[in-house]
C-alpha positions as CSV (number, residue, x, y, z in Angstrom):
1,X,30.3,-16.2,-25.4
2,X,30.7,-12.7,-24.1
3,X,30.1,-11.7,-20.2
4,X,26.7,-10.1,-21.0
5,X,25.2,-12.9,-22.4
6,X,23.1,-14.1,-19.5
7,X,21.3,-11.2,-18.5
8,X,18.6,-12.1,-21.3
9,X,17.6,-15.5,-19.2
10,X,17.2,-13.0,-16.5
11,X,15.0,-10.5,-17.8
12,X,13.0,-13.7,-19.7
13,X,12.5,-15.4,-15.8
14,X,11.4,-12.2,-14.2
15,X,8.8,-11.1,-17.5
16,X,7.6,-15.1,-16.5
17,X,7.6,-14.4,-12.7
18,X,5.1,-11.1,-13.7
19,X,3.3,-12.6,-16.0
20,X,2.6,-15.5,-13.4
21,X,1.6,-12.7,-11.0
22,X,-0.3,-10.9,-13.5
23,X,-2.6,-13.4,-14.2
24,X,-3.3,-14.4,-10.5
25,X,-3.8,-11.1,-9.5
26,X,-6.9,-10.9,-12.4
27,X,-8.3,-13.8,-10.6
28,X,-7.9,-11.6,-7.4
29,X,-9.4,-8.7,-8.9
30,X,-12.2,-10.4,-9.8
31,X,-13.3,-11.9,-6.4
32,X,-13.2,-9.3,-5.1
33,X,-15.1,-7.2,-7.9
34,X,-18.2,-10.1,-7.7
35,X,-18.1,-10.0,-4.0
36,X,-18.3,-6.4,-3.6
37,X,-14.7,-5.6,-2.2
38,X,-12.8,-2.2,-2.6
39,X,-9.2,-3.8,-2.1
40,X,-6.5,-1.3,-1.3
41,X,-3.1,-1.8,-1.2
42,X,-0.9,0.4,1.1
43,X,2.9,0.9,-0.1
44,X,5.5,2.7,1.6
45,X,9.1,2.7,3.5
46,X,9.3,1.4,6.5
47,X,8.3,3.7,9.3
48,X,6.5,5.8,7.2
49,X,3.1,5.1,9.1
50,X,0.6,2.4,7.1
51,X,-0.2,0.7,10.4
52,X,-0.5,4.1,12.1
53,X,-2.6,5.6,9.4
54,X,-4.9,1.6,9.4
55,X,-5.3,1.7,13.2
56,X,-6.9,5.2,13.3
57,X,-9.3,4.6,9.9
58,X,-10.4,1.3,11.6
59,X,-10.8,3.1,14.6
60,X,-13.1,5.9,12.6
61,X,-14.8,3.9,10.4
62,X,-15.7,1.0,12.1
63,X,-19.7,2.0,12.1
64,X,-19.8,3.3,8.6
65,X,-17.6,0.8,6.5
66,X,-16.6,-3.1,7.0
67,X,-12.9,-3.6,6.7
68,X,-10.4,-6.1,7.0
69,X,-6.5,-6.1,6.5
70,X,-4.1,-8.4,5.0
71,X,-0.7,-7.6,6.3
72,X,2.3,-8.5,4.7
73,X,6.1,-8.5,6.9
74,X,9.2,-10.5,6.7
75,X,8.8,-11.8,10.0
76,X,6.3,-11.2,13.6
77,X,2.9,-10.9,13.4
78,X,2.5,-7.6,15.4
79,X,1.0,-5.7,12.8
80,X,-1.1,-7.7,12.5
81,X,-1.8,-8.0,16.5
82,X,-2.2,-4.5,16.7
83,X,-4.8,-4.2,14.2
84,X,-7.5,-6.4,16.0
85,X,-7.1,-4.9,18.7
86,X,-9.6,-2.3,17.0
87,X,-12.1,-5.0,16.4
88,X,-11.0,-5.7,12.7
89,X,-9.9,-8.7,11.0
90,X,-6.4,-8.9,10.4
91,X,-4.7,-11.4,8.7
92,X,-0.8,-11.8,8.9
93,X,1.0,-13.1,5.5
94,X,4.9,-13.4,6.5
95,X,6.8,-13.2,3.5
96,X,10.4,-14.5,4.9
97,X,13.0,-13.7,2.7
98,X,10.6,-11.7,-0.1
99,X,10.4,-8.0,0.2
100,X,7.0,-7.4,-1.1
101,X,3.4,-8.9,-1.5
102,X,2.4,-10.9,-4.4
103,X,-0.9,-11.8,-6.2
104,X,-0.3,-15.6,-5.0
105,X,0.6,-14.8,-1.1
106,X,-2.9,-12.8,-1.0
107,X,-4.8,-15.0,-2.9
108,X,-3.5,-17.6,-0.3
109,X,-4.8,-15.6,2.5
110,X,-8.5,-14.5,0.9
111,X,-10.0,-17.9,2.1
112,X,-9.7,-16.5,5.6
113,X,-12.1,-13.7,5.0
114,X,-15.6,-13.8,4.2
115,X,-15.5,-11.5,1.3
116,X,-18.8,-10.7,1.0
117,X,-19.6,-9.4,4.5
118,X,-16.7,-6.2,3.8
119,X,-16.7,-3.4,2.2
120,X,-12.7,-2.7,2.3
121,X,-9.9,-5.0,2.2
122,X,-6.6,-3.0,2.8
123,X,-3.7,-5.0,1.5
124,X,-0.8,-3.9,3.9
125,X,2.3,-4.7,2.0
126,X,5.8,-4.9,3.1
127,X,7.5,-1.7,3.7
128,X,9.9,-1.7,0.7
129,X,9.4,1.3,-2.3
130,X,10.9,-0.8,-4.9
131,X,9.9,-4.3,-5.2
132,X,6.1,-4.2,-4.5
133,X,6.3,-1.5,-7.7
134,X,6.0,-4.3,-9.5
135,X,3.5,-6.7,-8.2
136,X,0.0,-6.4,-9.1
137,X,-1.8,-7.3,-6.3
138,X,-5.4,-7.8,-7.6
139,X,-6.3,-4.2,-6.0
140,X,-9.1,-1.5,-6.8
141,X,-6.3,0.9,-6.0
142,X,-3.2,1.1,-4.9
143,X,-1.9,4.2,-2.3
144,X,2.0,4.9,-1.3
145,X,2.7,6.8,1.7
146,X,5.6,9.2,2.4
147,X,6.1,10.4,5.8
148,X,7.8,13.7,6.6
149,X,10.6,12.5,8.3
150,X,12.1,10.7,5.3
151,X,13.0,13.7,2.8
152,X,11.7,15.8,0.2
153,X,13.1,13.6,-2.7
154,X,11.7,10.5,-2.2
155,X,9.9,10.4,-5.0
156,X,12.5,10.9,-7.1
157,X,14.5,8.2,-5.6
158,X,12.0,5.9,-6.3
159,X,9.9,7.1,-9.5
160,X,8.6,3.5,-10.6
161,X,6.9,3.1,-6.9
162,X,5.3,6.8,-7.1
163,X,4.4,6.3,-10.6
164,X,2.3,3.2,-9.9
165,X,-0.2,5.4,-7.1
166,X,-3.4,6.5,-7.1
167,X,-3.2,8.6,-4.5
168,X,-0.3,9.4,-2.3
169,X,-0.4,10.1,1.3
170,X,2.3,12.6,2.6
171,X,1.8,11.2,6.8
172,X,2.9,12.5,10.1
173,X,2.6,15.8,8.9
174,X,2.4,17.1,12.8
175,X,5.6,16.8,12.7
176,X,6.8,18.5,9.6
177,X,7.6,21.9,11.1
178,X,10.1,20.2,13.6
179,X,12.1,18.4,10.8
180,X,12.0,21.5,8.5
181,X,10.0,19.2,5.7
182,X,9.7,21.5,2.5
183,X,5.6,20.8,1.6
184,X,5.8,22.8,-1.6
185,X,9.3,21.1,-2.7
186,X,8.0,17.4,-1.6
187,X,4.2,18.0,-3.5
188,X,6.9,19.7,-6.3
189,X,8.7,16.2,-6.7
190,X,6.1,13.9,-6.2
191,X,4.2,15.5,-9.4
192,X,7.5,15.1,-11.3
193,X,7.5,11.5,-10.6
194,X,3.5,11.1,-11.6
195,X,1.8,14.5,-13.0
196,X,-1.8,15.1,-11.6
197,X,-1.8,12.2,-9.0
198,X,-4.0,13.2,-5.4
199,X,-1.6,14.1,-3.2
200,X,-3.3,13.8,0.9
201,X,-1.3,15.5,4.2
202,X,-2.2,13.8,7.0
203,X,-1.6,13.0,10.8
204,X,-2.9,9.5,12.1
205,X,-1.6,10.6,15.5
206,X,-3.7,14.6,15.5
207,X,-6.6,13.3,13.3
208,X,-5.8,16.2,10.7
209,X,-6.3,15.9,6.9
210,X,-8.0,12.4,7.3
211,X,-11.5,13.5,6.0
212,X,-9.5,13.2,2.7
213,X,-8.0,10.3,3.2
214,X,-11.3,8.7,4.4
215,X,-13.5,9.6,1.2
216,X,-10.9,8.1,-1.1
217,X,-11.1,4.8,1.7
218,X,-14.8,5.0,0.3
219,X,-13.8,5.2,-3.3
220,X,-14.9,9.1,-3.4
221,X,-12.3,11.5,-4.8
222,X,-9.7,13.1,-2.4
């Protein structure tokens, strides 16, 4: 026996645990394909401005489009409390000790909504750029935000996270000027990590570059 020799039992239980998740998250997918429901799920760091970004598009696109939120954290449900407070359904789904959303903790939660009556289901996961990577939620798309506080070289950190996105959202871009955020190097690096992806600049908090991030809300291109 040599001291390597377990690290095959690990990689077979974690190809089982995504299989497992895989699966479930083709059952997801598919309720919400035959009810009609564009699910989105919203990746970042923590701080980087999901529930920012989900209280102002519920806020401007509460007449035009029905959405709901499942929202994933460790602990609290004040996410999730400050979410309703626009009129929305939100849904908290703590996750204790497991730093991301998977298919089985939202298909756990999906009874709660009435599927049918929504257009969008955003699927707030735990702020975290490395496990939810890897967990297929179910979702139409899936969008990872980068604020402009948190350096030019995220991306690069974290490739596997960045490589997964269909779009991704550079936020709190009012502020980029104050913390000498380098756009061109950031937009440079986030193209390294996945060539050709969307790339949206936006402020929740000044309502600038949201048009964008609205239309691809709607499944339109950004």
């Amino acid at each position: 026996m040599t001291i390597n020799e377990p690290a095959p039992r690990i990689v077979t239980v974690r190809q089982n645990i995504l299989k497992a998740n895989d699966h479930t998250a083709a059952e997801n997918r598919r309720m919400f394909e035959a009810a009609g429901v564009r699910a989105i799920n919203l990746a970042s760091s923590p701080g980087a401005g999901k529930t920012a970004l989900l209280e102002r598009t519920l806020r401007d696109l509460a007449a035009a489009v029905r959405m709901a939120v499942a929202v994933g954290d460790l602990a609290t449900d004040n996410d999730a409390a400050r979410l309703r407070q626009w009129g929305a359904q939100a849904e908290q789904i703590v996750t204790g000790t497991i730093c991301h959303l998977d298919a089985s903790m939202v298909q756990h939660v999906l009874p709660r909504f009435e599927l049918p009556d929504l257009d969008v289901l955003f699927l707030e996961n735990v702020g975290n750029l490395v496990c939810p990577s890897s967990y297929d939620l179910g979702e139409a798309a899936r969008a990872v935000l980068i604020s402009t506080t948190e350096g030019e070289d995220k991306p690069l950190k974290y490739p596997t996270m960045f490589n997964t996105a269909d779009v991704v959202v550079i936020t709190k871009m009012d502020i980029a000027e104050a913390v000498e955020f380098d756009l061109a190097l950031c937009r440079e690096n986030i193209d390294r990590a996945r060539p050709g992806v969307p790339v949206i600049e936006l402020s929740s908090k000044k309502g600038t570059g949201l048009e964008a991030w609205y239309s691809f809300v709607r499944g339109e291109h950004p």
